[in-house]
C-alpha positions as CSV (number, residue, x, y, z in Angstrom):
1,X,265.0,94.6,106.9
2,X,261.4,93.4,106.4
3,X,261.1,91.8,103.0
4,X,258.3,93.3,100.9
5,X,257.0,89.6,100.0
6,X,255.3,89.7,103.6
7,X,253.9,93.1,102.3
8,X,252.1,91.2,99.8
9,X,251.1,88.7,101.7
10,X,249.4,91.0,104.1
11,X,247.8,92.9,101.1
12,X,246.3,89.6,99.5
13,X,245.1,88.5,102.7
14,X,242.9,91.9,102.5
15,X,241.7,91.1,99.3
16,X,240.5,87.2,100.5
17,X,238.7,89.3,103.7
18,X,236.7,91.7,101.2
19,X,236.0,89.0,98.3
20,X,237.2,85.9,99.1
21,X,239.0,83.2,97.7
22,X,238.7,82.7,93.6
23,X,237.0,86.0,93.2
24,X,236.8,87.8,90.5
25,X,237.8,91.2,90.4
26,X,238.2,94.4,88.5
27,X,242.1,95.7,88.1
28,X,240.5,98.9,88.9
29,X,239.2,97.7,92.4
30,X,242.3,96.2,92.9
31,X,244.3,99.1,92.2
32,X,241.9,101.8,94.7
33,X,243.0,99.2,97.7
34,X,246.8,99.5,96.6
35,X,246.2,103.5,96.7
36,X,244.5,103.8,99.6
37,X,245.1,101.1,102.1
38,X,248.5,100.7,101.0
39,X,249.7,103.8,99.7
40,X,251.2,102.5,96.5
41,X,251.7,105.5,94.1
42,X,249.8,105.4,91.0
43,X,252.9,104.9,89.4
44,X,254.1,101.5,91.3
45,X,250.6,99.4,91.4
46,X,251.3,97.9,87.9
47,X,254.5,96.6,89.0
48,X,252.6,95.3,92.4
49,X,250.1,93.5,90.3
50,X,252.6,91.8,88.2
51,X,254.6,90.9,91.1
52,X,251.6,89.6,93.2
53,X,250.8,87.3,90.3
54,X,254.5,86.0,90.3
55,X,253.6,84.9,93.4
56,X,250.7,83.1,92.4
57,X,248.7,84.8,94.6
58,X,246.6,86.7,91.7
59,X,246.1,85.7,88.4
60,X,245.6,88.3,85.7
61,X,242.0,86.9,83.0
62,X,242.2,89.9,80.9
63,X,243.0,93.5,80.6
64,X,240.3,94.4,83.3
65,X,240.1,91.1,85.0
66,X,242.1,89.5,88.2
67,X,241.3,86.4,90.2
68,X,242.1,86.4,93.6
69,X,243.6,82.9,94.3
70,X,243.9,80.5,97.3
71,X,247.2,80.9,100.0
72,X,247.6,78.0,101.9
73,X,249.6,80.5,104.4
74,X,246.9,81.5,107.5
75,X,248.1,85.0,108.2
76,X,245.7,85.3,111.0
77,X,247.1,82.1,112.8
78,X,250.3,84.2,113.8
79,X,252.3,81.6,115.5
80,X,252.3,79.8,112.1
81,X,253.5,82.3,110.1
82,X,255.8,83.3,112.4
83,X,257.3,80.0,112.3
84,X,257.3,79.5,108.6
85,X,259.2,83.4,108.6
86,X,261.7,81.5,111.0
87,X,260.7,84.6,113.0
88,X,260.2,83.0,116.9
């Protein structure tokens, strides 16, 4: 079974493409590319926020406000994070 922490991985890799490292984003925006590119029911994307910023991989400002933060993780260099998954 896949774990879903390589879900979120993938997802905040997204975010880093569109805006970049220590953006600053609305929990709105964030929350259209859960819906649609994702498919995270309206329902869920609270509890996908919170649990990407467990991760440290968003940080939460304000009510409205999110900061997409660095990964040293290279999801595009896939022999590494195959390797780091123990995966090859």
């Amino acid at each position: 079974m896949i774990d879903i922490k390589i879900l979120y991985l993938s997802f905040h890799n997204n975010l880093r493409k569109v805006w970049g490292s220590n953006a600053i984003v609305s929990r709105k925006d964030v929350f259209t590319k859960l819906g649609r590119q994702f498919l995270v029911p309206k329902q869920l994307r609270e509890c996908a926020l919170k649990e990407l910023t467990d991760m440290k991989l968003l940080e939460r400002l304000d009510r409205d406000k999110v900061k997409i933060l660095d990964c040293n993780l290279d999801l595009e260099n896939s022999s590494q994070f195959f390797t780091n998954l123990k995966l090859n």
